[in-house]
C-alpha positions in Angstrom: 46.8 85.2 110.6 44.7 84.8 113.8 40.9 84.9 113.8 38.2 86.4 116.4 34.6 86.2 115.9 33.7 88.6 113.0 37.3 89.5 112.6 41.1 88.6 111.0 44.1 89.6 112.2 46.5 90.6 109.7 49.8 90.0 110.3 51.8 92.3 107.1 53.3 94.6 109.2 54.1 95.0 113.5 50.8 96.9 113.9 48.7 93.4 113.7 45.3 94.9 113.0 41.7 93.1 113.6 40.1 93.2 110.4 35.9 93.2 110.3 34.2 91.6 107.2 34.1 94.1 104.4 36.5 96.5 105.9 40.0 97.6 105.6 43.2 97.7 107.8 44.7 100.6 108.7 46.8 100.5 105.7 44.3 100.4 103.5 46.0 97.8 101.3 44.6 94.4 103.3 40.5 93.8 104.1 38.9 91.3 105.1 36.7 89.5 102.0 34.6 86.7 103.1 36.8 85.8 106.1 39.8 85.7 104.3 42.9 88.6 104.4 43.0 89.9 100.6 45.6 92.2 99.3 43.3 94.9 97.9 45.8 96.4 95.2 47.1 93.9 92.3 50.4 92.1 92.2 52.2 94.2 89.0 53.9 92.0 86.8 56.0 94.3 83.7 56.4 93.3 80.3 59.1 94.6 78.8 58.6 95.9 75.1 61.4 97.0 72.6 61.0 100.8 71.3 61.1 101.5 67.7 64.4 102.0 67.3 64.8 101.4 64.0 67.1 98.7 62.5 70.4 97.8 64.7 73.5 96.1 64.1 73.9 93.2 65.3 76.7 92.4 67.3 75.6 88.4 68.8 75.8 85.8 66.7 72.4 85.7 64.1 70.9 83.2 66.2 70.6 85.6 69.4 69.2 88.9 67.7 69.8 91.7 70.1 67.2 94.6 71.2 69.7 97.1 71.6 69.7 96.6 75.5 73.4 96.9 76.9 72.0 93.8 79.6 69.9 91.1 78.8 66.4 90.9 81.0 63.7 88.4 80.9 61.0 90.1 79.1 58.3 89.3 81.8 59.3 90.2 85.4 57.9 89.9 88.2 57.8 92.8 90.7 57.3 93.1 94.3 54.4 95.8 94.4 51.4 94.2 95.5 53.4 90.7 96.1 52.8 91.7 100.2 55.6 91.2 102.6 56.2 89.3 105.6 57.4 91.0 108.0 59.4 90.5 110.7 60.3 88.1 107.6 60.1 84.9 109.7 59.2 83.0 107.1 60.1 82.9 103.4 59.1 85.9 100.7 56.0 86.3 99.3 57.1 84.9 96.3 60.4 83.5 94.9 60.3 82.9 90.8 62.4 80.3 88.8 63.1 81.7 85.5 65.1 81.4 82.5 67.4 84.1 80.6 69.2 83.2 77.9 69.3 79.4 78.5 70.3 80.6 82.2 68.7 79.6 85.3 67.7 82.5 87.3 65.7 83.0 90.4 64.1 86.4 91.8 62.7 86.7 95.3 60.2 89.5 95.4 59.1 91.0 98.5 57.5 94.3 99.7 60.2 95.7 102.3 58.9 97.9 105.5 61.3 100.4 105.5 61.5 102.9 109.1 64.9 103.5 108.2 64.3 105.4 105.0 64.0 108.6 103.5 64.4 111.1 99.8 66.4 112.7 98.6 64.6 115.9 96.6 66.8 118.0 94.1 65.3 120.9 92.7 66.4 122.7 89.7 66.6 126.0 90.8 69.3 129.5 91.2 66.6 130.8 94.1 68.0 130.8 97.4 65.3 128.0 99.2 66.8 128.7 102.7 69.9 128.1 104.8 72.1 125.1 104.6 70.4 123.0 107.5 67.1 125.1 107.8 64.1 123.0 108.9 62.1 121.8 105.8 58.1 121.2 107.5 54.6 120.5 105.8 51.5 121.6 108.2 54.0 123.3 110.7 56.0 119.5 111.4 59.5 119.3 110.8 59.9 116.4 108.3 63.6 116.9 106.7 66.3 119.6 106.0 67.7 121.7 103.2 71.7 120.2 102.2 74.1 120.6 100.6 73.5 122.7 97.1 74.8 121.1 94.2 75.5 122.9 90.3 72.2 124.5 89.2 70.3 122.8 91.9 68.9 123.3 95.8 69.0 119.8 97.5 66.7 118.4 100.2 67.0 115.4 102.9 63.5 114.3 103.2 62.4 111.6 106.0 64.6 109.2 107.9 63.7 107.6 111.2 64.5 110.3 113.7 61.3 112.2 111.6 59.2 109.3 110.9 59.6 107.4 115.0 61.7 109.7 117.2 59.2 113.1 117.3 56.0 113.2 118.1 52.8 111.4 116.5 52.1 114.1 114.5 55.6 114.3 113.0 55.8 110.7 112.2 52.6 110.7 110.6 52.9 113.8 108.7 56.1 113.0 107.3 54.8 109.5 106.9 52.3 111.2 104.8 54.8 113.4 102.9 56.9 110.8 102.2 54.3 108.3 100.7 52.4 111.3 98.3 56.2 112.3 96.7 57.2 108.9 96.5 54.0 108.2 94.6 54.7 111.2 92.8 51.6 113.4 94.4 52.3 117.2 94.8 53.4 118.2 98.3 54.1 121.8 99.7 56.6 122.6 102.2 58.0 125.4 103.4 61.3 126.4 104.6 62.5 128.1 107.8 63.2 131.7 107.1 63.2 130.4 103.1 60.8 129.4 100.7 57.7 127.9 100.1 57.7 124.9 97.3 55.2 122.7 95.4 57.4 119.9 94.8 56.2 116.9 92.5 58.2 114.2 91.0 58.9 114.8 87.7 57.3 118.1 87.1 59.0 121.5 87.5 58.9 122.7 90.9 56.8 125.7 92.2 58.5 128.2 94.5 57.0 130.6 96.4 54.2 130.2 93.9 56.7 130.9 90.6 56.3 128.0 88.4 60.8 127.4 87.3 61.6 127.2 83.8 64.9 126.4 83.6 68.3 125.5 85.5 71.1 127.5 85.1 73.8 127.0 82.5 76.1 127.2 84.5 78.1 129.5 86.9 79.0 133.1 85.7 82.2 132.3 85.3 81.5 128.9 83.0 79.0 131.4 81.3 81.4 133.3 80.3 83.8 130.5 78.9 80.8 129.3 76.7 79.7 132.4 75.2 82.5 134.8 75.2 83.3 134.3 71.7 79.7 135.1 70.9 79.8 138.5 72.4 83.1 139.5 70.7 82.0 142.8 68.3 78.4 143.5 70.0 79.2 144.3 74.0 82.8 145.7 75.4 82.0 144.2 79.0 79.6 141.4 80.2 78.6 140.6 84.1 77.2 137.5 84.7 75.6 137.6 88.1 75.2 134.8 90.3 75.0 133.7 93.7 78.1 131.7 93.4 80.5 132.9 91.1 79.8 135.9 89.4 81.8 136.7 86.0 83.4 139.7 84.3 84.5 138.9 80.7 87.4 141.8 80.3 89.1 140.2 83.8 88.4 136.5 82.8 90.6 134.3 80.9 88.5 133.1 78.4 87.9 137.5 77.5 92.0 137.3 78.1 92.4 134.6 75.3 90.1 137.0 73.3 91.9 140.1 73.4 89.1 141.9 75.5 90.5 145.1 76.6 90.9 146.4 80.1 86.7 148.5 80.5 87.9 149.8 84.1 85.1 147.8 85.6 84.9 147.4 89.2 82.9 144.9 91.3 81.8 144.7 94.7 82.0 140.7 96.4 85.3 139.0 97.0 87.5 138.4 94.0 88.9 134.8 93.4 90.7 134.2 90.7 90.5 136.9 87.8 86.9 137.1 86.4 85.3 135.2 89.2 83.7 136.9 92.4 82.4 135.5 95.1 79.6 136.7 97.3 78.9 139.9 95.1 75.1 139.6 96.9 73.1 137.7 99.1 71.7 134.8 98.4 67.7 135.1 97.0 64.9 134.9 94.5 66.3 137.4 92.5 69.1 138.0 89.5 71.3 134.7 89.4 69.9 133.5 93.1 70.6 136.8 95.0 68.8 139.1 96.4 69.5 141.7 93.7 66.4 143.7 91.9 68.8 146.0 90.3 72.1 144.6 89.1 74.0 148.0 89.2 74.0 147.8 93.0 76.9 145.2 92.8 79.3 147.8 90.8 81.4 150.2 91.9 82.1 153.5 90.1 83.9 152.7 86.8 88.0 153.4 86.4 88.7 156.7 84.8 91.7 155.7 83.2 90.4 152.8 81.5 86.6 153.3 81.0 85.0 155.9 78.0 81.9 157.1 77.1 79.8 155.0 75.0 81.3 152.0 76.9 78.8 148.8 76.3 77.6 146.9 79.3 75.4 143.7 79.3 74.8 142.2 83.0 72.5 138.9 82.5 72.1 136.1 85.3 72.5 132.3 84.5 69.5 131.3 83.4 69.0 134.4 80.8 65.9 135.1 82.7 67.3 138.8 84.3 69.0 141.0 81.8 69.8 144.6 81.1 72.4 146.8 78.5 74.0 149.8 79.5 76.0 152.3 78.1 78.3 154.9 80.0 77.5 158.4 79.6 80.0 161.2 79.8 80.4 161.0 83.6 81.3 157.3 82.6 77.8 156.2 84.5 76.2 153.0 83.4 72.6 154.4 81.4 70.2 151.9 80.7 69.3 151.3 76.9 66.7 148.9 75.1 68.7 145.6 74.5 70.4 145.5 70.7 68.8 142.4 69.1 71.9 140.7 68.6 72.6 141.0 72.2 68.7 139.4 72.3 69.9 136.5 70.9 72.7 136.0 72.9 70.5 136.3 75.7 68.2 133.8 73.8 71.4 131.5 73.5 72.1 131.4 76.9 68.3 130.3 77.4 68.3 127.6 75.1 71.3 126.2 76.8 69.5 125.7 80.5 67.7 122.5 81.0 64.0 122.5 81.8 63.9 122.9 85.9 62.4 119.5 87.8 61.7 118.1 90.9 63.6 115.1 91.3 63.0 112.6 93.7 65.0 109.7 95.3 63.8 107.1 97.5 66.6 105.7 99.7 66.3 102.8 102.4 68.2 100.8 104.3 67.5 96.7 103.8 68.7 95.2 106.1 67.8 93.5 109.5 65.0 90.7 108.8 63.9 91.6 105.4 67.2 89.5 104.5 65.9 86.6 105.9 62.7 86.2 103.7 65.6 86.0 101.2 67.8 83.3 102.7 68.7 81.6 105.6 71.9 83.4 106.5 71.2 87.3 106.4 75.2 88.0 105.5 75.1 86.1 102.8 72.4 88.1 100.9 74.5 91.6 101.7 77.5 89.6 100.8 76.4 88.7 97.5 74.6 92.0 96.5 78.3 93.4 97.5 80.0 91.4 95.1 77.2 92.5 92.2 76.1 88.5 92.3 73.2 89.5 93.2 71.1 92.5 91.4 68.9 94.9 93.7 65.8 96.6 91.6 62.9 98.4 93.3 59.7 97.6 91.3 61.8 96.6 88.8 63.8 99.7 88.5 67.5 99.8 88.6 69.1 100.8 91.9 72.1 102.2 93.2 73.5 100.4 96.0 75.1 102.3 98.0 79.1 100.9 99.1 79.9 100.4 102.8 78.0 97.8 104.9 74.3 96.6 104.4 72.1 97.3 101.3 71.1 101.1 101.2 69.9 101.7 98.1 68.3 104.8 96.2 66.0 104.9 93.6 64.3 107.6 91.4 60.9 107.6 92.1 59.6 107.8 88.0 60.8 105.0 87.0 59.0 103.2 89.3 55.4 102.0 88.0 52.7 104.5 89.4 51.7 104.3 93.3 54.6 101.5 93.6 55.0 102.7 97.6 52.8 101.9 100.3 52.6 102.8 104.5 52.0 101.2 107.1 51.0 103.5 110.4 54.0 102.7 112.7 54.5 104.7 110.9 57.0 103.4 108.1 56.4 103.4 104.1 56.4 99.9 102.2 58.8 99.8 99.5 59.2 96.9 97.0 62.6 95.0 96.2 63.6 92.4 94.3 67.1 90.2 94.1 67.5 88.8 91.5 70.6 86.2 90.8 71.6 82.7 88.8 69.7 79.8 90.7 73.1 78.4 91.7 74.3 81.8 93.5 70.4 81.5 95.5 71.3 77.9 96.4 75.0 78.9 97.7 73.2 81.6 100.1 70.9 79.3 101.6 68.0 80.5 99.7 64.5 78.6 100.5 64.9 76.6 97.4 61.4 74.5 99.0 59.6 77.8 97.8 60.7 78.0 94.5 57.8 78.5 92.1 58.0 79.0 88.5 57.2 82.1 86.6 54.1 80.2 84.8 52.7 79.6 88.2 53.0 83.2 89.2 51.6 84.5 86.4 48.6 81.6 86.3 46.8 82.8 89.7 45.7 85.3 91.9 44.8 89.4 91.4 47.6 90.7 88.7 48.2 93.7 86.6 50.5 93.7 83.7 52.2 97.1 82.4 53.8 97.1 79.6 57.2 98.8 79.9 59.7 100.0 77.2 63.4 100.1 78.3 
């Protein structure tokens, strides 16, 4: 930290800012108090409480009574938001605890990681068509990610990463900056997709597309919808259509209606068949019936088969949520005529509700730690990555459990709620701050050439300095 008349110069992150008395950096997590550079947010220590779980057997020995946790923790731990960071990590981290678990020396170096090289990962319960694999995802007219790959029931986004945040203009990095920071922190964000849809998306909370509030994510495809119900329909309907952008189902053509004994209706679909019962591409993809662009689900059916279809024929065509739905019955000229919905059809439809999950917004933070973050850790970088590799050496984010991704270097993901709230910082590079902690026996720290000189004990930590403790049940 240098000093100029009147001012401090912090030194948390590259952009080195000269601090007045009484005022803030430009991250607004450092100021200036009396000449000295304070960390305005407090260090967050968790306590880890045991839920009411009733009684449990116990499976230790009587003298080590068991919580019901599958792994052991140390029921104070100490986590790297608000610990600071020291970047370009030229000198040790922040802080590096000696504790004991379970008789077992252990040591946790905590540090508060600035991350360019990072990004989320968004999925977002949801049959409605967002936009096209690929299609620009913006907020305020910057591009600051992509739409992916969908996966079952859900639309997925790529959110961030360095070309967004430092390869575009100042806008773009800042904006996305921005974007990144409020969903991390699980803050509402809009965005809107080229050619696609616009989306409140909030961490946690069902998302809201083009201002539709989801319920629900689909049971499954049309054709799995008709594998879990078909026996529920057998007696009330001769023919079921479940529509969906994906694979839409026909029960009489299906095997599951074949193991039944469903007779031949004469049914006959527009869209590519597959394999019996399941069609592909019946519609485009939309906002509509099962993620198409259907209004009116009789569009994707051709005229019925005179040899096998008859008058009085029952039709119910329902998407995969249960949301859309309609029953038909042929008339003489074997055309499908709507009718009000039988109520044992009602509670199938009911069924098929009760069986979709409630939609959210999920969100994963994901960041590459590597380069000289490691060396706040130890002095040889490989070791740290080597030992994380060989699960030595556990990676948590705020105390949250990770996934570390295989492959070289530590890139590891994280779901935002578990995280204790605003657990993410920024600095205006622009890059988010991120916490991390490794955690590993103090023998494994030693055999990386950890800083032992800055060991401190976890009485020490907790004796000093601006903390706040939240209590946290596993």
């Amino acid at each position: 930290m240098d000093q100029t008349p009147g001012k401090i110069r912090c030194d948390a992150c590259p952009v080195l800012c000269y601090i007045r008395e009484g005022m803030l950096g430009a991250c607004d997590r450092y100021a200036n108090q009396g000449g000295v550079l304070t960390r305005v947010d407090p260090h967050v220590v968790l306590e880890r409480t045991v839920a009411a779980q009733g009684e449990v057997v116990p499976f230790l020995p009587p003298s080590r009574d068991w919580d019901g946790r599958i792994i052991r923790e140390p029921s104070t731990f100490v986590t790297a938001i608000g610990a600071g960071t020291t970047y370009p990590d030229y000198k040790p981290a922040p802080f590096i605890v000696a504790s004991e678990v379970d008789g077992v020396d252990m040591v946790t170096v905590v540090t508060e990681g600035i991350f360019s090289y990072c990004g989320l990962k968004v999925k977002i319960d949801t049959d409605r068509h967002l936009g096209a694999e690929c299609a620009a995802v913006r907020v305020g007219g910057e591009q600051i990610g992509h739409v992916t790959t969908a996966e079952y029931g859900s639309q997925m986004l790529s959110l961030g990463g360095v070309r967004h945040l430092t390869g575009g203009s100042k806008k773009e990095g800042r904006i996305t900056c921005e974007s990144l920071l409020a969903l991390a922190n699980r803050k509402p964000v809009e965005v809107a997709v080229d050619g696609g849809a616009t989306i409140v998306i909030e961490a946690g909370k069902a998302p809201i597309i083009n201002g539709h509030r989801e319920e629900r994510m689909r049971v499954g495809c049309g054709s799995a919808t008709i594998g879990m119900f078909a026996q529920q329909w057998m007696g009330l309907v001769d023919e079921v259509v479940v529509v969906d952008d994906h694979i839409t189902g026909v029960l009489s053509e299906h095997q599951a209606g074949k193991f039944l004994d469903v007779p031949e209706t004469g049914i006959r679909m527009k869209g590519h068949r597959s394999t019996p019962g399941r069609y592909f591409k019946v519609a485009q993809p939309g906002t509509g019936w099962g993620g198409t662009d259907l209004t009116d689900p009789l569009a994707i059916l051709k005229p019925f088969d005179p040899k096998q279809a008859w008058p009085g024929l029952r039709l119910l065509m329902v998407s995969t949520t249960g949301e859309h739905f309609a029953y038909y019955e042929l008339d003489e000229t074997l055309a499908p005529v709507e009718r009000e919905l039988p109520l044992a059809l009602a509670q199938s439809v009911a069924r098929i509700r009760e069986n979709c999950e409630p939609a959210l917004s999920t969100v994963l933070f994901m960041a590459g730690a590597g380069g000289s973050l490691r060396a706040g850790v130890t002095e040889n970088p490989v070791r740290l990555t080597h030992s994380v590799r060989q699960a030595a050496t556990r990676v948590t984010a705020g105390g949250a459990p990770c996934y570390v991704w295989p492959g070289g270097g530590i890139t590891y993901m994280v779901d935002v709620t578990t995280l204790p709230e605003n657990a993410f910082g920024y600095v205006p590079t622009p890059a988010l701050v991120a916490p991390i902690e490794f955690t590993m026996p103090r023998a494994e720290y030693e055999a990386l050439g950890g800083h032992m000189a800055e060991l401190r004990t976890l009485a020490d930590v907790l004796g000093g300095g601006a903390k706040k403790t939240i209590r946290k049940t596993p």
